[in-house]
N, C-alpha and C positions, 0 to 999 in steps of 0.2 A: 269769889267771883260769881256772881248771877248766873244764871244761864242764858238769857236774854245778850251777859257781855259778850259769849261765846260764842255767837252763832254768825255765820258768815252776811256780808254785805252782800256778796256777789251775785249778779244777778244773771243767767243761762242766757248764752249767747244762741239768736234765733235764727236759721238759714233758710233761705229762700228757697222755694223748689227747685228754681234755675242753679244754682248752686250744687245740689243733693245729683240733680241727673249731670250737670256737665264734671263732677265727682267722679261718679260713678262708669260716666262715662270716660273719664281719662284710664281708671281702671283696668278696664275691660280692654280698650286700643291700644294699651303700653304692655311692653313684659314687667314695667316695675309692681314689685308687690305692696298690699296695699298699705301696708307699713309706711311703707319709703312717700306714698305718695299722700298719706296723713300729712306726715309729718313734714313735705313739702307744703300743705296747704293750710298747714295750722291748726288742723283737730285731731283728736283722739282716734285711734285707728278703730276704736268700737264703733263710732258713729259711722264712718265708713265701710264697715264692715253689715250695721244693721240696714241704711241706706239701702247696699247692694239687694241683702234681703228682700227688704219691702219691693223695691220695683222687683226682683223676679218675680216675686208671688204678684204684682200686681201684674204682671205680663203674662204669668202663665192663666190668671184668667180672664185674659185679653183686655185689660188695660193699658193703659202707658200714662206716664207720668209725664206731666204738661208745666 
């Protein structure tokens, strides 16, 4: 087999900012952990988890995510 055969089709699913903060926003308003609420919305609980990240660091130096 090639290597070429082996390598994935798939192409990275793209999320919208609106998406990332009403995320992360469900988060933070809910007691569910952020587990439970990946996997109610369909992604990896890493990207939920880094999301969180990014907007704190961007709020602690007064930004906000638009």
């Amino acid at each position: 087999m090639k290597s070429e055969d082996r390598m994935s089709t798939k192409t990275r699913r793209q999320y919208t900012e609106e998406f990332k903060t009403e995320a992360v926003r469900v988060v933070r308003d809910s007691a569910r952990p952020v587990a439970q609420v990946a996997r109610d919305l369909g992604i990896a609980d890493h990207l939920l988890y880094r999301w969180r990240a990014e907007q704190q660091q961007a709020e602690s130096q007064g930004h906000t995510r638009q």
